[in-house]
C-alpha positions as CSV (number, residue, x, y, z in Angstrom):
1,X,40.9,89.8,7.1
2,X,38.3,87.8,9.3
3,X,39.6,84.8,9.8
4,X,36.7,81.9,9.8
5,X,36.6,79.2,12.7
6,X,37.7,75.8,11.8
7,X,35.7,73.0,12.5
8,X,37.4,69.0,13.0
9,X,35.3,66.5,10.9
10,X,34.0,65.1,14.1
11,X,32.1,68.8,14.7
12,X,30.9,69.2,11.3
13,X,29.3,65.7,11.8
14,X,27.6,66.0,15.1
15,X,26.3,69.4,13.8
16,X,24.9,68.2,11.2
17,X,23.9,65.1,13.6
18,X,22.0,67.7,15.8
19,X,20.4,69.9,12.8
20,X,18.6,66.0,11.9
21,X,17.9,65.3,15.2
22,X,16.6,68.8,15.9
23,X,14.0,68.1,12.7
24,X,10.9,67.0,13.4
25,X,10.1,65.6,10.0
26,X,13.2,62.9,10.4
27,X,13.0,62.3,14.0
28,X,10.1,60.3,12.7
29,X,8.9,59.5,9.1
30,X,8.3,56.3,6.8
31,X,9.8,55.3,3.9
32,X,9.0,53.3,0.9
33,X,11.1,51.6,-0.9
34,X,13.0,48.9,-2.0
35,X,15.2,46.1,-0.1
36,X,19.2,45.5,-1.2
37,X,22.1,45.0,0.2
38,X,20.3,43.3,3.1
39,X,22.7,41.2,6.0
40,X,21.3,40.0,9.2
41,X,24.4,39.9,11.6
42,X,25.0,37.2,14.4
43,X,24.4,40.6,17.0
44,X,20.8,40.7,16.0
45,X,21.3,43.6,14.0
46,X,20.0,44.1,10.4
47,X,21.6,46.4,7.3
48,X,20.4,47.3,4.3
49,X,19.7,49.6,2.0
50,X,16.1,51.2,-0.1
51,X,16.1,52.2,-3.4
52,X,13.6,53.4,-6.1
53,X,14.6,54.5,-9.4
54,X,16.1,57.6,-8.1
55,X,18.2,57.3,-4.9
56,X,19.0,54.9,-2.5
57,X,19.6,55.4,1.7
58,X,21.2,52.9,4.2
59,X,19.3,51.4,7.0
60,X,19.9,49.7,10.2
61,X,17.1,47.8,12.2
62,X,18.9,46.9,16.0
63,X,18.1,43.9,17.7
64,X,15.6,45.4,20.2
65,X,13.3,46.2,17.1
66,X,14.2,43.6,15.0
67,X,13.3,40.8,17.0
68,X,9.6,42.3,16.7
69,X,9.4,41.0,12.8
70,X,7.2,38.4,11.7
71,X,8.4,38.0,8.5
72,X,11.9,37.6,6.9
73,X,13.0,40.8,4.4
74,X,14.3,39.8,1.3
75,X,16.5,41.5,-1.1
76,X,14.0,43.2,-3.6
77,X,10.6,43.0,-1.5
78,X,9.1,46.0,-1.2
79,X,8.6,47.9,1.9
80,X,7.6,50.6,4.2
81,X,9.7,51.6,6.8
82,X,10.0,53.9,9.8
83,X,12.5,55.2,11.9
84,X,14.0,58.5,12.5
85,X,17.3,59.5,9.9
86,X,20.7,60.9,11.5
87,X,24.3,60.8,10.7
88,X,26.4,58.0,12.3
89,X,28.6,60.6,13.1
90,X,31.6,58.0,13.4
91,X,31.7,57.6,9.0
92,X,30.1,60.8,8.4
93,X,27.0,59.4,6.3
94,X,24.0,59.6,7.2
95,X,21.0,56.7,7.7
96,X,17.6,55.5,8.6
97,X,17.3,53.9,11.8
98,X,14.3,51.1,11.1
99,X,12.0,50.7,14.1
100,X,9.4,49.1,12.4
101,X,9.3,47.7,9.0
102,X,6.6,46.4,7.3
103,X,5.5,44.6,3.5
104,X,4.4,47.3,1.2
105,X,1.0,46.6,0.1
106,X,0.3,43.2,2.2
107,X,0.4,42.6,6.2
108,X,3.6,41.5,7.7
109,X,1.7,38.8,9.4
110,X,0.8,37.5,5.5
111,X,4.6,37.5,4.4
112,X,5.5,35.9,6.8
113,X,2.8,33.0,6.5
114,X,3.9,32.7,2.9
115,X,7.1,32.3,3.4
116,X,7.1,29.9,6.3
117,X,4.7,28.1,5.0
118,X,6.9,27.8,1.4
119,X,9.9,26.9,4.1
120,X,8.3,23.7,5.7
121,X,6.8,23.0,2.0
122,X,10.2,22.6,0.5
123,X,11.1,20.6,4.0
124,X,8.3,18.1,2.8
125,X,6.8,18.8,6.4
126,X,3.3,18.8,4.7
127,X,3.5,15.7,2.4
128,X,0.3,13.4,2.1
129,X,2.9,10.5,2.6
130,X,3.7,11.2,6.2
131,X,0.2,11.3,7.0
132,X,-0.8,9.3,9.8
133,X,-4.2,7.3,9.2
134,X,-6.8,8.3,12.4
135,X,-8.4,6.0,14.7
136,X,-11.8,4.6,13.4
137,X,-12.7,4.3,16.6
138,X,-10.6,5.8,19.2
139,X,-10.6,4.8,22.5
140,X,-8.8,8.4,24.4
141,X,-9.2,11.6,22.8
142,X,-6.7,14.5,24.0
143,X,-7.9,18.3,22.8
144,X,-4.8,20.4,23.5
145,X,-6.7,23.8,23.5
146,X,-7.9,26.4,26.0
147,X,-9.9,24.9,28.8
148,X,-12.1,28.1,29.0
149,X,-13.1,29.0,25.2
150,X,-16.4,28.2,23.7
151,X,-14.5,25.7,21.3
152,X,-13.4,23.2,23.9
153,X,-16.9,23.0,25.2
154,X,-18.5,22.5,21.6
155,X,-16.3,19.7,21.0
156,X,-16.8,18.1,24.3
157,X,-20.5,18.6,23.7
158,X,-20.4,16.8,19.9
159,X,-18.0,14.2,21.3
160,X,-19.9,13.0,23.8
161,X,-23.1,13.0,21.9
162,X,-21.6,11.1,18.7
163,X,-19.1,8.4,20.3
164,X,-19.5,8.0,24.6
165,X,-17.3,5.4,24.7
166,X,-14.3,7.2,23.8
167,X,-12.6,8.8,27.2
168,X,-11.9,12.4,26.7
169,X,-9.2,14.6,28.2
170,X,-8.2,18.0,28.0
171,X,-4.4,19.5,28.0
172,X,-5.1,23.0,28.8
173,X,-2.5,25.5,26.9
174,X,-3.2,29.1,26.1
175,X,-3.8,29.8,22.2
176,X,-3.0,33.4,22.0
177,X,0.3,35.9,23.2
178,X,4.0,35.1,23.0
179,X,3.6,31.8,25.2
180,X,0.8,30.0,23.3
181,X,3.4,28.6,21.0
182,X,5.3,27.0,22.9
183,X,3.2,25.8,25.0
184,X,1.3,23.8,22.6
185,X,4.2,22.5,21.3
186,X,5.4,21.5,24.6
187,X,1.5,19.6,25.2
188,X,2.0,17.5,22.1
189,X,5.2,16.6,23.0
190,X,4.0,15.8,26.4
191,X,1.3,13.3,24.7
192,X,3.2,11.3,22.7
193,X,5.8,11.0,25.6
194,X,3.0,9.5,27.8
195,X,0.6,7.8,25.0
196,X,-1.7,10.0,26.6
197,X,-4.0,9.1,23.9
198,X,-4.7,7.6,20.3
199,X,-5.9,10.9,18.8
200,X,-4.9,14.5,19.4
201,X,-7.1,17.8,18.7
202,X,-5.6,20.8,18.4
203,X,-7.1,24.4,17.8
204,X,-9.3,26.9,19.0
205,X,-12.1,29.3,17.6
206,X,-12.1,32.1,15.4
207,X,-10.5,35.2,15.8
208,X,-8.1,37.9,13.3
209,X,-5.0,36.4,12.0
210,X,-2.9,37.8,15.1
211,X,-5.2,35.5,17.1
212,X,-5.1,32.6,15.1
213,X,-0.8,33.4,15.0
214,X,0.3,30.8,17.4
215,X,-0.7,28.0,15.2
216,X,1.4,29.8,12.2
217,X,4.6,29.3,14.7
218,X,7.2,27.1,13.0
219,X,7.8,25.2,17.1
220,X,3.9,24.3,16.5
221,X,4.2,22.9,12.7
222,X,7.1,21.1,13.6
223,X,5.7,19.7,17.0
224,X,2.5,18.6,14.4
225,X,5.1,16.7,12.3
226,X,7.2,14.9,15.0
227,X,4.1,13.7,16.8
228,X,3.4,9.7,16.3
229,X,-0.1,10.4,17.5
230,X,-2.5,11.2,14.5
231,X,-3.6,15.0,15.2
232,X,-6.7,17.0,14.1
233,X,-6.4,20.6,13.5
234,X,-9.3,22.5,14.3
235,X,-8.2,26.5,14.4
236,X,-10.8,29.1,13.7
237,X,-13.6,29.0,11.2
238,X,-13.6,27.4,7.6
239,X,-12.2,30.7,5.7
240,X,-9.3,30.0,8.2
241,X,-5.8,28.5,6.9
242,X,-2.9,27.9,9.1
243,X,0.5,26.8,9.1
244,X,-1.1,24.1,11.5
245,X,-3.6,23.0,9.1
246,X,-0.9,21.7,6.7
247,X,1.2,20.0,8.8
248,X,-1.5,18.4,10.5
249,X,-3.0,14.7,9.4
250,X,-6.0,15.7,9.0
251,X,-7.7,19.2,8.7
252,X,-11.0,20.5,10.2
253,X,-13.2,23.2,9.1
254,X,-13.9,24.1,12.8
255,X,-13.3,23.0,16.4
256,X,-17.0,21.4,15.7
257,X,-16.3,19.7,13.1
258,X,-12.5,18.3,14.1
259,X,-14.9,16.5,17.2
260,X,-17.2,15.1,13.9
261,X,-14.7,14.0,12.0
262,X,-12.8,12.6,15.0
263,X,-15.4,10.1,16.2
264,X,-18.4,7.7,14.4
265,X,-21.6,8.9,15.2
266,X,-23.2,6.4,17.6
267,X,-26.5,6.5,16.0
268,X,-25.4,5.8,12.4
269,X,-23.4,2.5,14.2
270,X,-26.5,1.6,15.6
271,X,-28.5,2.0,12.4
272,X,-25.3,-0.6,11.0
273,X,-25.5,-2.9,13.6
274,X,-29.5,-3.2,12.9
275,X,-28.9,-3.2,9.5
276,X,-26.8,-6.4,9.8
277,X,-28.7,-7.6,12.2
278,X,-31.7,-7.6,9.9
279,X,-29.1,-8.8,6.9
280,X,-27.8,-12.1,9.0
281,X,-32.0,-12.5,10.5
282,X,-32.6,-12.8,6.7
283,X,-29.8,-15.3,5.5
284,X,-30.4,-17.4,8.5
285,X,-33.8,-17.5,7.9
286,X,-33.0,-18.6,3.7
287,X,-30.8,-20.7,5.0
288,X,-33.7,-22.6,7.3
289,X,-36.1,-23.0,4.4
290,X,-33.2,-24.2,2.4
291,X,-32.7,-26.7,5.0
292,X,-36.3,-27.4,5.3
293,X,-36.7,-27.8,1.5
294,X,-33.7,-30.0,1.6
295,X,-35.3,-32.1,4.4
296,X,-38.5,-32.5,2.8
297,X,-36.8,-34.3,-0.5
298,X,-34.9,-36.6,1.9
299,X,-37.8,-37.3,3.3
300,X,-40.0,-38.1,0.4
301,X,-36.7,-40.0,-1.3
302,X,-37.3,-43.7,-2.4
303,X,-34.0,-44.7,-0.4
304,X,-35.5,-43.5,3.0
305,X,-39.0,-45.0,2.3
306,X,-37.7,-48.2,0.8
307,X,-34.4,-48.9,2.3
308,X,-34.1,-52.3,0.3
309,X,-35.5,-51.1,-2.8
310,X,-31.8,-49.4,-3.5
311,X,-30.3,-52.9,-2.8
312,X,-32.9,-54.4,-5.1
313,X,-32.4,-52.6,-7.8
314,X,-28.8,-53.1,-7.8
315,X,-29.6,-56.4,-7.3
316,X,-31.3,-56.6,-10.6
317,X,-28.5,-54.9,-12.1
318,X,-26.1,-57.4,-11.0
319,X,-27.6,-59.9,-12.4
320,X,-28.0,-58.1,-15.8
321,X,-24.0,-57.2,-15.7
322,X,-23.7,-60.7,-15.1
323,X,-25.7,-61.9,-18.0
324,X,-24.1,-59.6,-20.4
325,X,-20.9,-61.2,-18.7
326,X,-21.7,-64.7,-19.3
327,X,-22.7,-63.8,-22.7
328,X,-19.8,-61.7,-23.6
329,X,-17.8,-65.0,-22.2
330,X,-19.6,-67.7,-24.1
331,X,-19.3,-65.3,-27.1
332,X,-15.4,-65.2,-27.2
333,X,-14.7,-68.9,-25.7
334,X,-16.8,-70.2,-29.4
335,X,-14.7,-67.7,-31.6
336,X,-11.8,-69.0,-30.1
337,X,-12.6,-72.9,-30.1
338,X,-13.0,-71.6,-34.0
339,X,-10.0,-70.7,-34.5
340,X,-8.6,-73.6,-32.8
341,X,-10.1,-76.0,-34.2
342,X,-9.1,-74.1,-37.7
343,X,-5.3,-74.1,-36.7
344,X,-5.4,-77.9,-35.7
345,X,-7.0,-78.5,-39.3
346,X,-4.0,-76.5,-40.8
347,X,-1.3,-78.4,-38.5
348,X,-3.1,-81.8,-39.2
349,X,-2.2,-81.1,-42.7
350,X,0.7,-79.6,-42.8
351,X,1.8,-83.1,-40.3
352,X,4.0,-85.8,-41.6
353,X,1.5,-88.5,-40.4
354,X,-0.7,-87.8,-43.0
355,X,1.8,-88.5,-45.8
356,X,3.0,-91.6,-44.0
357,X,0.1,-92.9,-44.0
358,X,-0.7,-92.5,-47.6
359,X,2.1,-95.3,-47.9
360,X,5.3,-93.5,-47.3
361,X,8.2,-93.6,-44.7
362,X,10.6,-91.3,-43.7
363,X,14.8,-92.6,-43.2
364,X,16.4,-91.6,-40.5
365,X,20.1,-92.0,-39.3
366,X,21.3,-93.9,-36.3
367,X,21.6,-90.4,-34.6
368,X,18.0,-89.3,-35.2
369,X,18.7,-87.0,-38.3
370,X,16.2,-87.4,-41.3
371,X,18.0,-89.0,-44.8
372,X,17.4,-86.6,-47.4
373,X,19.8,-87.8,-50.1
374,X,21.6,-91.2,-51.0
375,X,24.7,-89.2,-51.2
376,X,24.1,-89.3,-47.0
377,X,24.8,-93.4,-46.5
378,X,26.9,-95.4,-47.8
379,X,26.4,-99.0,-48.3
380,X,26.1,-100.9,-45.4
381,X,24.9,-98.0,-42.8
382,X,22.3,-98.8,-40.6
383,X,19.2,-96.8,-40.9
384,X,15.3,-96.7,-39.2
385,X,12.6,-96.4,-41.5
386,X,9.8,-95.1,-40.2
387,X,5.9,-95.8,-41.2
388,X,2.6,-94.9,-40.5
389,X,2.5,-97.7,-38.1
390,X,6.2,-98.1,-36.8
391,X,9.4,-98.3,-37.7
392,X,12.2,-100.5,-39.1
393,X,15.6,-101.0,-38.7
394,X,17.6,-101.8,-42.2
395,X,21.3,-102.2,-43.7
396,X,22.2,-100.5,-47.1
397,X,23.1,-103.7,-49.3
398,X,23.0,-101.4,-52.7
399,X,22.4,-97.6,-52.9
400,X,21.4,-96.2,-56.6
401,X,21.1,-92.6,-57.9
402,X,18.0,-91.3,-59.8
403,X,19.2,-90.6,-63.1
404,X,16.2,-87.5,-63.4
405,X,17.4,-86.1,-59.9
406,X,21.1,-85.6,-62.0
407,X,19.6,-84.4,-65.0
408,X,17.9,-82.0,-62.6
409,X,21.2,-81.1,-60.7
């Protein structure tokens, strides 16, 4: 009996390990699929898994490669990877080992737009509220581009033909590679730190999407936001979208038209100056003949050509206020000697005189009071008569009683 050789688990698994690594076709293939399972560690390193409806294989992506990505996977995204497959000969299964993994069916460079750009959305990194209103007329412009592109001297050339008066300065940064990002976040930072100026533009000229990529780095967008000088983003041509562009206050189609939108146009200030000019000419020159006109009828008024004829004619109408006056007084002093001399005829009448002197008298008491009755004396009182034409002083001898005055009582 032949006995067979015995292997430990250890040889089975780096045999197998070397029959992979020995075949071409895994040492370096791509594979499509779909992401699960997916874990970024604190090493660097990435697992997860791909799928499609039949079968599923684990991954790994190391540090080294993964720091290449542009984009973030996400559980269910589909992708296509590449990478060589061997057996981890430590658990015995076998693996892909990712060294590049891209979106299936879009650019990496597009994913990872999107989903940035959805990041500082949510953030509220590119609300209209935090907007800062530009300059009307700025006074120091600041272009934070690359001193040697065609851009820097088209805006230069626009900005110094539309507005003069503004001083213009460059901050020279590169705007493409793996320092351009940080270096034009570290020149905007640098402005505001220094008030280096009122108004910033930012940007460059056209290019693919990897050229344009420093201005879709999340250090730039949030540099943009931070920054308490208004900023202008001018990066490529119009089909051209950016990160940047959002987060910016104010968007430009191009690096020409960022330096048009940045500045008046001297010309069209000039053409509003004249225009006022020709506006306040006109009023002044209304107002003038209004003055004129005005002049004229003071001139040709009575009161300036006749000064006394205004004091004459109120003269006259003194004098007729004063008639009606002395009318209106004459008028009301004869109704009121009227009616006095009515109410003295109605007194005169009513007066006790007038029936004394139809031959009567009037008794009166020692004290004054008037002797109504003969029940008020009693014989031998003293009494004063009076008369029309004085008065006497009697004694009751006898005192008698009207017999008709008690068949009255």
């Amino acid at each position: 009996m032949n006995e067979s050789p015995v292997y430990s688990v250890t040889q089975v698994n780096q045999y197998i390990k070397g029959l992979l690594d020995q075949d071409q076709t895994m040492t370096a293939l791509y594979v499509r699929g779909e992401v699960s399972n997916y874990k970024a560690y604190p090493s660097g390193h990435h697992y997860f898994s791909l799928k499609d409806a039949g079968g599923a294989i684990r991954c790994v992506m190391f540090r080294r490669e993964a720091v290449s990505l542009r984009f973030r996977p996400e559980n269910g995204m589909k992708v296509l990877a590449f990478g060589r497959v061997t057996v981890f000969p430590r658990d015995g299964q076998y693996q892909l080992y990712c060294s590049a993994l891209t979106p299936d069916g879009v650019g990496d460079l597009h994913v990872a737009f999107e989903q940035l750009k959805q990041k500082l959305y949510e953030e509220g990194l590119f609300e209209a509220a935090h907007k800062k209103p530009l300059p009307r007329f700025p006074e120091k412009i600041a272009l934070i581009t690359s001193p040697a592109g065609a851009a820097v001297r088209d805006m230069l050339r626009i900005l110094e033909a539309r507005w003069p008066l503004a001083e213009v300065c460059i901050i020279p940064v590169r705007v493409q590679g793996a320092e351009a990002p940080g270096e034009i976040a570290g020149a905007i930072a640098w402005a505001n730190q220094h008030r280096a100026a009122d108004l910033l533009i930012t940007g460059r000229g056209g290019g693919s999407m990897e050229d344009l990529w420093a201005f879709n780095e999340e250090i730039v967008a949030r540099a943009i936001y931070a920054s308490d000088i208004p900023i202008i983003s001018a990066v490529g041509h119009e089909p051209d979208v950016t990160i940047a562009d959002f987060a910016a206050d104010l968007r430009a189609a191009t690096p020409s038209n960022a330096a048009e939108l940045a500045v008046p146009d001297q010309n069209e200030i000039y053409a509003g100056l004249w225009g006022l000019g020709d506006r306040l000419g006109r009023a002044m020159s209304r107002q003038l003949e209004a003055g004129r006109a005005a002049l004229e009828r003071a001139r040709r008024c009575r009161v300036l050509q006749e000064p006394m004829g205004y004091v004459d004619d109120k003269r006259v109408l003194l004098d007729y206020q004063r008639e009606r006056l002395a009318h209106g007084l004459r008028g009301a002093l004869s109704r009121e000697r009227e009616r006095f001399a009515r109410g003295a005829a109605a007194l005169d009448a009513l007066s006790p005189l007038k029936v004394l002197g139809r031959g009567y008298g009037i008794p009166r008491r020692t004290d004054g009071g008037v002797i109504r009755s003969v029940k008020e004396v009693d014989t031998g009182d003293g009494l004063e008569l009076r008369l029309s034409d004085g008065s006497l002083t009697c004694t009751v001898l006898d005192k008698r009683t009207d017999r008709r005055s008690k068949s009255r009582a």
